[in-house]
N, C-alpha and C positions, 0 to 999 in steps of 0.2 A: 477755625471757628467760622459759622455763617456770619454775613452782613451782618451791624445791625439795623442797613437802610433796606427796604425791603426791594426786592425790581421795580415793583408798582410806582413805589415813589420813586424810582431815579430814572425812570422812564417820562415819570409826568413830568418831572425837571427839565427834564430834554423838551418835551415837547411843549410845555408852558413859555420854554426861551425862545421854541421855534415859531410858535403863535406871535409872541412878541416881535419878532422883527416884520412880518405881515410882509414875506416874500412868497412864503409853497401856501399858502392860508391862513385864515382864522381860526379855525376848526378841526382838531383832530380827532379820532379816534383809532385804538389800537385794540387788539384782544390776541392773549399769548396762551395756548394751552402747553404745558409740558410737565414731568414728575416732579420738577423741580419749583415750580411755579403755574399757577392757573389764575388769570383775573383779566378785566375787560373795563379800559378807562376813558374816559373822553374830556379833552382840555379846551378849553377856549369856547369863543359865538362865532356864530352866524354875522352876516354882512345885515341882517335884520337886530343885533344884540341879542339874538334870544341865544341861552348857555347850550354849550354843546353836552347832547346825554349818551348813554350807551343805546339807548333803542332807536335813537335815528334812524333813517332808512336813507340812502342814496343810491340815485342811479348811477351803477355804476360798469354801465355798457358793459364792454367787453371781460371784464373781469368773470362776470360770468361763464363765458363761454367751456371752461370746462366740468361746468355741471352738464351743463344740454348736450356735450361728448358724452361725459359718461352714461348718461342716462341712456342714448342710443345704443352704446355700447353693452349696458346692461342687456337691453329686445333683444342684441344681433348675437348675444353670445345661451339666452334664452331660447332663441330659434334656431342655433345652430349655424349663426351664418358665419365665415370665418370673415376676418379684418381684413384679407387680401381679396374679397370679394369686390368685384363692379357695383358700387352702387345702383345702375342703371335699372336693374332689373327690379330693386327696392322701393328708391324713390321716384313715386310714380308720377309726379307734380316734372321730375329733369329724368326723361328717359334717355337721354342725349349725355348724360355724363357717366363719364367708361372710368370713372377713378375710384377706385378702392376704396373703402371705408376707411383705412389707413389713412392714405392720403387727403379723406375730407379731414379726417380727425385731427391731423397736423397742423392745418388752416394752410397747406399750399397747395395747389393744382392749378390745373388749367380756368380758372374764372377767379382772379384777383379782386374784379370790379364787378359792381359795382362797390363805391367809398359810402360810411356812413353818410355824410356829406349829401352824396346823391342821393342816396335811399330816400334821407327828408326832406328833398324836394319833389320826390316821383308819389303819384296815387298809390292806393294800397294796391290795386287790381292790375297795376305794372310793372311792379318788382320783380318777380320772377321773370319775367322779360327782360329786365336788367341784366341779368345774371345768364339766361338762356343764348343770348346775343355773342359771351362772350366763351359759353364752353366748348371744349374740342379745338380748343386753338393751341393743343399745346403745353407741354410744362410750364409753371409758373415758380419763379424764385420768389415770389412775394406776397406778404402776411394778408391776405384774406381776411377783411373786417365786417362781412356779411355774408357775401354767399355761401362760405363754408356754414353757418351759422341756419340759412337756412335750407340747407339741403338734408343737414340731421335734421332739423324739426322733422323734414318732410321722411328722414328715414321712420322718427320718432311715431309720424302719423299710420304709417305704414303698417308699421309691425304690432303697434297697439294698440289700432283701429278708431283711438281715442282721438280728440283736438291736442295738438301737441303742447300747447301753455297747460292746460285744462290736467294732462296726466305729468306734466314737469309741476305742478302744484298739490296735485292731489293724491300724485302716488310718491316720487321720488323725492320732494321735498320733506312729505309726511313720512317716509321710509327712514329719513337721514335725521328726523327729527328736529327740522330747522324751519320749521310755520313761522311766522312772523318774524324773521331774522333775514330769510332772502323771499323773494319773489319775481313773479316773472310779468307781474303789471296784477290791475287791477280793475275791475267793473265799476262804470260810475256813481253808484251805491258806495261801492269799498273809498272808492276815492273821495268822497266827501268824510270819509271818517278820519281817515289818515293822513288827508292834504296839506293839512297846518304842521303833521309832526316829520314831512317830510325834508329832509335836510337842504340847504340852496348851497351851491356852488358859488364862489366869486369872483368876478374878473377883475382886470384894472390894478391888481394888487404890484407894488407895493403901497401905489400913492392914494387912490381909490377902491371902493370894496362895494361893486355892483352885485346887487344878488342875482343869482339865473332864475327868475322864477318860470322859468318853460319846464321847469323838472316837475311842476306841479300841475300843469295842465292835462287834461286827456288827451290830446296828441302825443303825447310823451310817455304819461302814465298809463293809457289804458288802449290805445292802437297799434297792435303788432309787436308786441313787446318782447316774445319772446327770441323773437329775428334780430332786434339791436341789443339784447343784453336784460337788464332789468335791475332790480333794486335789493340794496343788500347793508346789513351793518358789520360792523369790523368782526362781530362775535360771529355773525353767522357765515362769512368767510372764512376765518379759523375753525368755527366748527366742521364744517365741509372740508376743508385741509385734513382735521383730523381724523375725520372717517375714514380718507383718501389714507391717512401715512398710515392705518391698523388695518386697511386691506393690503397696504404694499407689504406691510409686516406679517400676513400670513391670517389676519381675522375678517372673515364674511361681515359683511356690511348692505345691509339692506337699499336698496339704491341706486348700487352700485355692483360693476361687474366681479367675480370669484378673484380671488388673489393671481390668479396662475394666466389667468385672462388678461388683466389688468398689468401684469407686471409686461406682459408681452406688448403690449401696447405704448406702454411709457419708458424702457427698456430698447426699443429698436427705434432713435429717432431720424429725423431727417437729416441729410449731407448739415454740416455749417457751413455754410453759403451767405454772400452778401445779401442782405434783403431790401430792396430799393423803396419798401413802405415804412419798412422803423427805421432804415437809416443804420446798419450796424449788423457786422456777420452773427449769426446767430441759428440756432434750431429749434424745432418742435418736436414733441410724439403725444398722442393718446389726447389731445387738446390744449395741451402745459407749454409752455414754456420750461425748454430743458436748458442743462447747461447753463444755468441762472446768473454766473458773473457776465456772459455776454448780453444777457437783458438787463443789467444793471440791477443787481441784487447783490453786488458785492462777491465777495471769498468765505465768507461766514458759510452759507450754505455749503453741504458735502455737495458730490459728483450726485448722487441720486437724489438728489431735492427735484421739485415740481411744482413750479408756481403761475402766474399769469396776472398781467396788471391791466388795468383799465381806466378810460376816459384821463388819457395825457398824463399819465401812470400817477394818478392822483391817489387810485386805489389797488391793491395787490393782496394779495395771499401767496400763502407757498406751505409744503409740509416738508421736512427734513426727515426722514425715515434712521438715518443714522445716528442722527443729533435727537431725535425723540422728541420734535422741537413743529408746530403748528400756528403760523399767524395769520395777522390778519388786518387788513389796516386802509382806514379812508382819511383822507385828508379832503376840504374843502374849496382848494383852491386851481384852479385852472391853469397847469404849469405853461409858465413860456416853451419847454426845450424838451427831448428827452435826456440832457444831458444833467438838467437841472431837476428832474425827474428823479435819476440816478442820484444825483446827491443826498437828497429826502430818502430815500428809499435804503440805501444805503448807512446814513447815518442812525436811523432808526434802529435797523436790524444789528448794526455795531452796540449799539444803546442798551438792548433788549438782552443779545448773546452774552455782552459783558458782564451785565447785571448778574444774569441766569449763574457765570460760571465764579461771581464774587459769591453768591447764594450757598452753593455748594460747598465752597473750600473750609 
């Protein structure tokens, strides 16, 4: 016989007691699509008191990064170009970088640096300098927190003729059907509409709860946005997983590249190799995070899961293709560790699977 507690409520149990202790945040929210269950919940405030809702929006930097993969991938498989192709000849902004489409897709090669870190200290008109400075030097074991990031825009620019925020908003996002749920920043017109409902991050936790209110500025919101990530709610990261787990499953998907494209992409990943930026052996393909227990996602996930976490793994997604199983999930609190990261992240996805397979029985 099913539950009679539903997922939804023993999920918010979990995360109402994790609120409560004001160790990973104040703020959560989750959104789970699967056959067995579909809903999208948000627990606890802000470091301002205001209640946390489902339409929040947070920046949630890197997390993004495997829309703006796929979406390249989408042009290069449109134009014919294959994935073991030199980007070089592509992107015309790094003529100077000889590394495959593959291997930007992965987030390893030869240009590690520059670190988010650096990028917001450097002008907008010398970033690419950053990154130029350090390609051709070479393999690189380690996770790439920008320049992979922007060398796709710059494939994106290429191939679509388009500004690359501009068609990651207006073609792929409206493709996936996820307008208002992710974004890739905003004009300062847009920003003054959406500024108040944009969610704040807090530090200082457990003893204090500072808000970040930089997430709501236009340096943050509306300059270069698409190069450090962008803004997103738990629903429309699970949404985006799940387009992701019905093209791996064999269904076109507007967006995104054909099944047979796609699967080659996330299917052939890089060595696991120590990575001297996250701290932990681990690998990539297609822009994911593969191999999901070494990014701290636990054993829940099967062998062909594909997911990616962002800003101090506060926020994550992943689609499980075998389990039929897409989430999606922001938390508001600025982890100390990645280890502590892993815990949250982790007890979550135990929380949610447990739920799913009590539903069922």
């Amino acid at each position: 016989m099913p539950s009679d507690e539903s997922p939804s409520e023993e999920i918010r149990a979990h995360l109402e007691e994790v609120a409560s202790e004001r160790i990973f945040g104040t703020a959560f929210h989750v959104a789970v699509l699967s056959p067995r269950a579909e809903f999208s919940l948000s627990v606890g405030a802000d470091a301002l008191g205001i209640r946390a809702h489902s339409s929040q929006l947070y920046n949630v930097w890197c997390a993004l990064k495997p829309v703006v993969a796929l979406a390249a991938a989408e042009l290069a498989e449109a134009h014919g170009v294959d994935p073991d192709t030199s980007v070089s000849g592509i992107a015309k902004q790094f003529p100077d970088c000889f590394a495959t489409l593959r291997q930007i897709m992965s987030h390893r090669f030869a240009g590690v640096y520059p670190s988010l870190a650096q990028v917001a200290l450097c002008p907008l008109a010398e970033r690419d300098q950053l990154i130029s400075r350090h390609l051709g030097t070479g393999p690189s074991s380690g996770y790439s927190e920008y320049s992979s990031q922007a060398i796709l825009l710059d494939v994106i620019r290429s191939l679509s003729g388009e500004e690359p925020v501009g068609y990651l908003q207006e073609r792929t996002l409206t493709d996936l059907h996820l307008e208002g749920k992710l974004s890739f920043g905003f004009t300062r017109s847009q920003l003054e509409h959406v500024q108040e409902g944009i969610g704040l991050y807090v530090l200082g936790l457990p003893h204090r709860a500072l808000p970040l209110l930089s997430d709501r500025t236009p340096f943050l919101a509306c300059d270069d946005r698409g190069r450090v990530g962008g803004f997103a709610t738990a629903a429309g990261l699970a949404g985006f997983y799940n387009s992701v787990l019905n093209v791996l499953n064999g269904e076109p998907r507007g967006g995104l590249p054909a099944p047979e494209y796609l699967r080659d992409l996330v299917y052939h990943p890089t060595p696991r190799i120590p990575d001297p930026v996250l701290g932990r052996d681990c690998a990539f393909a297609g822009g994911f995070m593969v191999s999901l227990p070494d990014h701290g996602f636990g054993d829940r996930p099967s062998a062909a899961a594909v997911g990616h976490s962002g800003f101090s793994g506060s926020s994550w997604g992943f689609a499980d293709p075998e389990h039929h199983l897409s989430m999606g999930f922001i938390g508001n609190g600025v982890i100390r560790d990645s280890e502590s990261a892993a815990v949250l992240r982790r007890g979550v996805i135990d929380v949610v699977c447990c739920a799913l397979m009590r539903q069922a029985k």
